[in-house]
C-alpha positions in Angstrom: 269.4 102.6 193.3 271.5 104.4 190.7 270.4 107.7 189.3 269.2 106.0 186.1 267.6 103.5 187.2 265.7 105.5 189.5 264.8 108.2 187.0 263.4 105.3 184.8 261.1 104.2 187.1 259.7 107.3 187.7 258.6 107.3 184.3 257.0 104.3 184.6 255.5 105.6 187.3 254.2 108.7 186.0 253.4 106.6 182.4 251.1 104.5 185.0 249.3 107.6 186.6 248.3 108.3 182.8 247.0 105.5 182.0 245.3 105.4 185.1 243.8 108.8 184.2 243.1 107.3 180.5 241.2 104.3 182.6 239.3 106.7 184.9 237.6 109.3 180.8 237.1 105.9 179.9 234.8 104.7 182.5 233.1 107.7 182.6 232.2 108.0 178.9 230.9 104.3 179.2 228.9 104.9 181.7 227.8 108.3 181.0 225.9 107.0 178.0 224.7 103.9 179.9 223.0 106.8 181.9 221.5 108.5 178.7 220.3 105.2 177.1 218.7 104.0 179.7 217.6 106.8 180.9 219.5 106.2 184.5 219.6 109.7 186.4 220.7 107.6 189.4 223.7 106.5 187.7 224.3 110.1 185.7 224.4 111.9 189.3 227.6 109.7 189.9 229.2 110.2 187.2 228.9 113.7 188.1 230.0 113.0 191.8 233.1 110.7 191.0 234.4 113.5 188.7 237.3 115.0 191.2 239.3 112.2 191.0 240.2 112.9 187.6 240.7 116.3 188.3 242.9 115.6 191.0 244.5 113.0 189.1 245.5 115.5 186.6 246.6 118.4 189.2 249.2 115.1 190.5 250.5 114.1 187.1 251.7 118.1 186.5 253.2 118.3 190.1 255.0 114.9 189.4 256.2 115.7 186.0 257.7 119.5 186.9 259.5 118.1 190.3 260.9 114.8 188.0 261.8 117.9 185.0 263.4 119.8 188.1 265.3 117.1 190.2 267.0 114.9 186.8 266.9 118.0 184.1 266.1 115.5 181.6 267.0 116.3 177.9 265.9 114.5 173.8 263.3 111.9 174.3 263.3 112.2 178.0 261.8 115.2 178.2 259.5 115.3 175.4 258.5 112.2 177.7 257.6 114.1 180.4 256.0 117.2 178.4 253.7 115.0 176.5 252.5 113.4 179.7 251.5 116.5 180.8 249.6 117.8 177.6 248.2 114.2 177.2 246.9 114.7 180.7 245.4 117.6 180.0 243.1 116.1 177.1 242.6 112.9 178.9 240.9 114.9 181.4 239.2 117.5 178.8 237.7 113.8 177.7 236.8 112.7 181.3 234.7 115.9 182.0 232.8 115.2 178.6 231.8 112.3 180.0 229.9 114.4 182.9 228.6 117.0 180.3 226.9 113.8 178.9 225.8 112.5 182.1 224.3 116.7 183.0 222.4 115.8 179.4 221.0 112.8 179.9 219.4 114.2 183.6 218.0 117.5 181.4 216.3 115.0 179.4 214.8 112.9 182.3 212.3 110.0 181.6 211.1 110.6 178.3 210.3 108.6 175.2 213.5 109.7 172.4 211.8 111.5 169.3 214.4 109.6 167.2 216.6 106.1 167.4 219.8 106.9 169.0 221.8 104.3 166.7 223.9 106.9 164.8 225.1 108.6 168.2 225.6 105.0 169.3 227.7 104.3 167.2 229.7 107.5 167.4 230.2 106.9 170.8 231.9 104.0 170.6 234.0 105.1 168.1 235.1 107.7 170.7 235.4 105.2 173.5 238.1 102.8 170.9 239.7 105.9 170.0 240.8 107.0 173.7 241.4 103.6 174.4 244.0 103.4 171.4 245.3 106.1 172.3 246.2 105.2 175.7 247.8 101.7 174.4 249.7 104.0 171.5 251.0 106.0 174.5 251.9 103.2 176.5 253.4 101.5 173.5 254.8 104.8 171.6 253.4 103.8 168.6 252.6 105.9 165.4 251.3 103.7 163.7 248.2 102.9 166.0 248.2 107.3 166.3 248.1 107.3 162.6 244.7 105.0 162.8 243.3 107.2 165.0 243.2 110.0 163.1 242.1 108.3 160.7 238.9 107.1 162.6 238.5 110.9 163.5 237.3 111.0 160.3 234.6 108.8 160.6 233.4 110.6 163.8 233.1 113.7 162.1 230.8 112.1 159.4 228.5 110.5 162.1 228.0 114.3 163.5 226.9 115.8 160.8 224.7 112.7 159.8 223.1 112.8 163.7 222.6 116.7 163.2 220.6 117.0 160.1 218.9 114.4 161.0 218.3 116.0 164.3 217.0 119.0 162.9 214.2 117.1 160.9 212.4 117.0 164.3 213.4 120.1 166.0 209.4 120.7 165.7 208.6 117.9 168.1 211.0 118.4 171.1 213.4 120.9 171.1 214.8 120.3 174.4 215.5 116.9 173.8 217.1 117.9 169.8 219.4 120.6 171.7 220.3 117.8 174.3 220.8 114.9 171.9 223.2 117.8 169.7 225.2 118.7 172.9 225.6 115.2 173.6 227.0 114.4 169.8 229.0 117.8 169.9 230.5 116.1 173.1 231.6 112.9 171.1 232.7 114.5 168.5 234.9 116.8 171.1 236.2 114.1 172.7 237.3 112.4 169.2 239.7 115.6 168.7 241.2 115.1 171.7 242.3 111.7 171.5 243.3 112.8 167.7 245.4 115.7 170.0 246.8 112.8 172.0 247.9 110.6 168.6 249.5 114.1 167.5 251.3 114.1 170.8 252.6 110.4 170.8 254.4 111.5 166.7 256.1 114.6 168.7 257.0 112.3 171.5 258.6 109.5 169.1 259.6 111.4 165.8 260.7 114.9 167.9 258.6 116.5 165.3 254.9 118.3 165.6 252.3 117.0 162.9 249.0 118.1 162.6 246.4 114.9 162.1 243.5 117.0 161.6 244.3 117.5 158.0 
């Protein structure tokens, strides 16, 4: 196979390990609120437990992308390939671990009855969830446009946060286990929403060669 060939392959190759990262924070955000919502401890535990394959995941997209930087020395868009697929892997799995932090949240808060409607942080979690997901297909696709958009819905997490927080506070007199679990578990969202903002921010270095800060 000739050297270029070969080295493009690779990419695809290590392009496919992300995704399949991006796949693995997806599933357990899903299912990590299934848990909380239905109050599924069974199913939280898991979540938990199935963890390490994302962290291992990540530890073999690093060691692939130094050995492919070392063996072709690849230079312009390239490398910032390769460098973005390692920062990208690095939130991706930031993303996959708040996942278990809601899954650790929704066994603190057991059985009981929810003081308030969980619609608002509903809703902000499936913001989150389209926002990773777009952000994998804008990586996949190198497209700033679709990064552009989510940044854009960033904003609109941000908005559901502070909304699910004052209104949490209104009954910090009736349960304040369950308020300071039901914050954590929006502060997780709304976590996870900056890094898939980080990843958008990532794709316009990767295609424009330029850093730009979406935040703002």
């Amino acid at each position: 196979m000739p050297v270029r060939e070969k080295f493009d392959f690779e990419l695809k190759e290590l392009k496919q390990k992300l995704m399949d990262l991006g796949n693995l924070a997806a599933k357990s955000l899903k299912l990590s609120f299934e848990a909380l919502e239905k109050q599924d401890i069974d199913l939280a535990l898991k979540i938990i437990e199935d963890d390490t394959e994302a962290d291992m995941l990540e530890e073999e997209i690093n060691d692939f992308a130094i050995l492919l930087i070392a063996k072709q020395q690849p230079v312009a868009i390239d490398l910032r390939r390769i460098i973005v697929a390692i920062k990208i892997a690095s939130d991706i799995e930031r993303m996959a671990d708040f996942g278990v932090n809601i899954a650790k949240s929704a066994i603190r808060l057991g059985k009981e009855s929810f003081i308030t409607s969980l619609d608002r942080l509903k809703k902000m979690h499936e913001l989150t969830l389209e926002m990773l997901e777009l952000s994998l297909k804008a990586f996949n696709e190198e497209d700033v446009l679709l990064a552009k958009k989510i940044a854009e819905m960033d904003d609109e997490v941000d908005a559901l946060y502070g909304e699910i927080i004052v209104n949490l506070l209104k009954h910090s007199n009736d349960n304040q286990q369950q308020v300071t679990q039901l914050s954590f578990v929006a502060r997780y969202l709304e976590r996870t929403a900056d890094h898939a903002t980080n990843v958008a921010e990532s794709i316009y270095y990767l295609v424009r060669g330029r850093h730009f800060d979406l935040n703002n």
